[in-house]
C-alpha positions as CSV (number, residue, x, y, z in Angstrom):
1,X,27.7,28.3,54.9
2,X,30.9,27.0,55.9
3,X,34.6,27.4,55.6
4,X,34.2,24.4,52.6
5,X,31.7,26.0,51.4
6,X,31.7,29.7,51.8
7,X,29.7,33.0,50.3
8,X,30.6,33.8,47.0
9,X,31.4,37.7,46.7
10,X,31.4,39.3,43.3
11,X,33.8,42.1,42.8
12,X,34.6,44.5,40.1
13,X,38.5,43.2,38.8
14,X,40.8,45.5,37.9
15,X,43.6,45.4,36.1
16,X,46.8,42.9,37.0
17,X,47.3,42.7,39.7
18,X,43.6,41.9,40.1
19,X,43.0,43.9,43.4
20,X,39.6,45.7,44.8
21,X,38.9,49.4,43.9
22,X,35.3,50.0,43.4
23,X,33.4,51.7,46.3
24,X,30.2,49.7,46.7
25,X,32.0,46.3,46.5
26,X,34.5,47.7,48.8
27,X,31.4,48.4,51.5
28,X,29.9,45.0,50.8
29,X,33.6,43.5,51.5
30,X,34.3,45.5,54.6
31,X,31.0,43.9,55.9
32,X,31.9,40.3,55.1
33,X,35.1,40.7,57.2
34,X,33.5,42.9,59.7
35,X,31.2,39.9,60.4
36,X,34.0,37.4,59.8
37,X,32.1,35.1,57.7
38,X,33.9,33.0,55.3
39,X,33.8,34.0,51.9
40,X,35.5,34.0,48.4
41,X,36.0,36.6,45.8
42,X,35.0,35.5,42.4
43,X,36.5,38.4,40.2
44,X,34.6,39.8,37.2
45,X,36.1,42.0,34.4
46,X,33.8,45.4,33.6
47,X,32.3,44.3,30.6
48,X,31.2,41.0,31.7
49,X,29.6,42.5,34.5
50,X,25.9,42.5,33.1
51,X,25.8,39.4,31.7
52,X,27.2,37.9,35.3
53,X,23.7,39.4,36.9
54,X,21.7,38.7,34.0
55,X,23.3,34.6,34.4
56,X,21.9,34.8,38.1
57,X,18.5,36.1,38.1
58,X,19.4,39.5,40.2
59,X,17.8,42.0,38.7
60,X,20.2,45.7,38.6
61,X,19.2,48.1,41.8
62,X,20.2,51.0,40.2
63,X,19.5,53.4,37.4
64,X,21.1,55.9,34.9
65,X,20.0,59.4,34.6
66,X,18.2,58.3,31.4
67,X,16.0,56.1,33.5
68,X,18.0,53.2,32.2
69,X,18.9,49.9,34.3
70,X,22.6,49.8,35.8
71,X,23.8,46.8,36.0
72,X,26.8,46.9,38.5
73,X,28.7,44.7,41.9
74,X,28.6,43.6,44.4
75,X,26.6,40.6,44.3
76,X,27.0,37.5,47.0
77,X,25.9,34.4,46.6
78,X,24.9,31.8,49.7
79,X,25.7,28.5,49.0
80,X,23.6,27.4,52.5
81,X,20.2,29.2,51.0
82,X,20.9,29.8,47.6
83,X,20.0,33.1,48.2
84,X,21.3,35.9,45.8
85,X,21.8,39.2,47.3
86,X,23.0,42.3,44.3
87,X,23.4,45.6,46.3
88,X,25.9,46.7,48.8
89,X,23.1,47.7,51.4
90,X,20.9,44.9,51.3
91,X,24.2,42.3,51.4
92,X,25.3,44.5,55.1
93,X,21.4,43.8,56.4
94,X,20.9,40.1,55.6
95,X,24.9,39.6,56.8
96,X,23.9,41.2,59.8
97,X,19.8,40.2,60.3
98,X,21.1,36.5,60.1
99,X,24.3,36.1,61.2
100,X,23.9,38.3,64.6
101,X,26.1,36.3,66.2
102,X,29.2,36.4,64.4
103,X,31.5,38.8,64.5
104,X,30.6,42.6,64.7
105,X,27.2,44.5,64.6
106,X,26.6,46.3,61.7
107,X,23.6,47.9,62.3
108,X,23.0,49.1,66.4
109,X,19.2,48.6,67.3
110,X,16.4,50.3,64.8
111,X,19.0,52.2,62.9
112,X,18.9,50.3,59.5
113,X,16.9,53.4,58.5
114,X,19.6,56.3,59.4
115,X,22.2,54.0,58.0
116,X,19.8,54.0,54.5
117,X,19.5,57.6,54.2
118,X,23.3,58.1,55.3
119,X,24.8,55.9,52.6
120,X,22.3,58.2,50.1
121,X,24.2,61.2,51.3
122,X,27.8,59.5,51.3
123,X,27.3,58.5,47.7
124,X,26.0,61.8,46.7
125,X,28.5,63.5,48.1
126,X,31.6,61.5,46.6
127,X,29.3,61.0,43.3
128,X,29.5,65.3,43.1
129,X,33.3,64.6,42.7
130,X,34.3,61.7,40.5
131,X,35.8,63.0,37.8
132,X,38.9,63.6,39.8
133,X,38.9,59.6,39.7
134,X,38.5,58.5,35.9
135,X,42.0,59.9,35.3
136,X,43.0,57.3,37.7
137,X,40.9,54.0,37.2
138,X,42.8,51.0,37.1
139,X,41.5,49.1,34.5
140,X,42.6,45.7,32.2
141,X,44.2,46.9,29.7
142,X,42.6,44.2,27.5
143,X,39.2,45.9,28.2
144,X,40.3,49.1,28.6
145,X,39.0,51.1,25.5
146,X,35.6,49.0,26.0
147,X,35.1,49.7,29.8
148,X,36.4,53.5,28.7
149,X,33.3,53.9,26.2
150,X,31.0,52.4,28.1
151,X,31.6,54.7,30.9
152,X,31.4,57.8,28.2
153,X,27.8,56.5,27.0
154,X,26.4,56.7,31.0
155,X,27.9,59.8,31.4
156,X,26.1,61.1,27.9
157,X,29.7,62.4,26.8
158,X,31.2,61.9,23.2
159,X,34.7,61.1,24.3
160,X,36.9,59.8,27.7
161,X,38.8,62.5,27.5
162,X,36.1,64.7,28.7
163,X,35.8,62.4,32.5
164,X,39.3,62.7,32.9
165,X,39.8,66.9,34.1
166,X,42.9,68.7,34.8
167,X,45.0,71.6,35.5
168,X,42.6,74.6,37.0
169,X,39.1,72.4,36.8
170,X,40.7,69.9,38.2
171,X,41.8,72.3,41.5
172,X,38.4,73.3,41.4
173,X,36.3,70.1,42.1
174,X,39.0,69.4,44.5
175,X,38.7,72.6,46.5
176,X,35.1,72.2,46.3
177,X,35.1,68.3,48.0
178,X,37.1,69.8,50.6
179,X,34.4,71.8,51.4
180,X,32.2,69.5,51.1
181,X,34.3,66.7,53.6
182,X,34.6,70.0,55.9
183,X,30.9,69.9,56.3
184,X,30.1,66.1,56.4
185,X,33.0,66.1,59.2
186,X,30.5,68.0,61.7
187,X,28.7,65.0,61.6
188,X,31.2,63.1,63.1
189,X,30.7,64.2,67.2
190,X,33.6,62.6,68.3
191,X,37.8,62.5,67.4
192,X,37.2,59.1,65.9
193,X,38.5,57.7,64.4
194,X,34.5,56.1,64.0
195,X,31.7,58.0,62.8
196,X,30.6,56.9,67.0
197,X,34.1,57.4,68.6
198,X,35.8,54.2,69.1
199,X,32.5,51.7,68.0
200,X,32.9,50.9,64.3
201,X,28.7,50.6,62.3
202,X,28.6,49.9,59.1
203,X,28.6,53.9,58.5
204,X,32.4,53.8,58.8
205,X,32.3,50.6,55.9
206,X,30.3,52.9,53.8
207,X,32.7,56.0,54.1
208,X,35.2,53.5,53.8
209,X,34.3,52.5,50.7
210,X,34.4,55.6,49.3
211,X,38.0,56.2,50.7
212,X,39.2,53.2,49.2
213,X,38.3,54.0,45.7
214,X,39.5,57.6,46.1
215,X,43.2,56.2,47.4
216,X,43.3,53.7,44.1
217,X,41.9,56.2,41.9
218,X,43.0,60.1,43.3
219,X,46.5,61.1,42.4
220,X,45.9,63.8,45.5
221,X,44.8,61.0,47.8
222,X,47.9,62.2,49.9
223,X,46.5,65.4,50.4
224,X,42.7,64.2,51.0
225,X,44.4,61.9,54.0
226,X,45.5,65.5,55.3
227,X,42.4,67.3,55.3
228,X,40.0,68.0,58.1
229,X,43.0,67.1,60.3
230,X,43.8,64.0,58.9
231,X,39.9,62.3,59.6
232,X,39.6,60.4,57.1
233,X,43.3,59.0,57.3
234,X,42.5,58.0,60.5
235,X,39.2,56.4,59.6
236,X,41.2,54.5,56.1
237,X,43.8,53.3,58.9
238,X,41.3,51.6,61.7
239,X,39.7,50.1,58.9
240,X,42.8,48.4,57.8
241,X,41.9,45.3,59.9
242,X,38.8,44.7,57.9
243,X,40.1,44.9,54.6
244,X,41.4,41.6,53.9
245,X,41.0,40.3,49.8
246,X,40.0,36.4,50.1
């Protein structure tokens, strides 16, 4: 893997300007830079998503309540190995199992397992909360109504209409993540802006993540920056330097 012939990182498009917004691809990306490996974005619209795994033999990592396969991004591809890797955890392990000496450590000695069980909390936590996003999705307005629909059938809901809250409901969920980020901020033992102080782990990409899609996607991101003393600002803004969109 080289410069001429670098990773290939799938990533959710949105619409034009094509620019990154989902969380998990946002993760995988964070640790591509964070490792500062070279690497290209091949962007893939919403509905052609399944059939871009499907083309490449990686089987989905996730499921739907109903037990059904989810077939989502990120997905990299090595060009040096051929290898195929389709979930945002497993792409920050290999990165940082075989590429140790490039870049930044991910993962500090035997904590691959904390880091599993942490990103399981993060997305639970921000999962609790989405539908103060789907108002805000930026999608291709040439597969708009499609990517809308298909987002209604996971969800087991009869119309779009229904993801997107507002008025009082809306101020509900949003009082309630508050509460939520007011108690997942204990966690962090020191005034930052990492979830360590001043080391960056992949923790802070995973968090990351998360903050990314909630500033493309939150109308009230302004006021998320401001809670628990402006934390998560602070983490969105050290993060900045490993954010670049190849």
């Amino acid at each position: 893997m080289t410069s001429s012939n670098p990773i290939l990182f799938f990533d959710i498009a949105s619409g034009p300007p094509v620019r990154a917004y989902a969380p998990n691809p946002w993760k995988a990306r964070y640790a591509l830079n964070m490792k500062a490996l070279p690497y290209k974005t091949k962007w893939v619209e919403l509905p052609d998503v399944k059939s871009t795994r499907l083309a490449h033999s990686v089987a989905p990592v996730r499921k739907l309540p109903n037990d059904e396969d989810f077939y989502t991004l990120p997905m990299i591809h090595n060009p040096s190995t051929d290898a195929y890797f389709g979930d945002s955890f497993d792409i920050a392990v290999y990165l940082d199992e075989n590429y140790s000496d490039s870049g930044h450590r991910l993962f500090p000695k035997d904590s691959i397992g904390v880091h599993r069980v942490f990103n399981a909390h993060v997305d639970a936590l921000f999962t609790r909360h989405v539908y103060i996003c789907a108002s805000g999705m930026p999608f291709n307005p040439e597969t708009a109504e499609v990517s809308k629909a298909e987002f209604v059938r996971r969800a087991g809901l009869e119309s779009w209409d229904q993801l997107c809250v507002g008025g009082e409901a809306r101020a509900k969920i949003l009082e309630e993540f508050k509460a939520d980020l007011e108690e997942f901020a204990k966690l962090y033992r020191f005034e930052g802006p990492f979830l360590e102080g001043e080391k960056m782990t992949y923790a802070d990409a995973i968090v990351g993540g998360w903050l990314q899609f909630m500033k493309a996607t939150v109308q009230e991101w302004g006021q998320i920056c401001e809670w628990q003393g402006g934390r998560w600002k602070r983490l969105h803004e050290a993060l900045e330097q490993w954010a670049e969109q190849r």
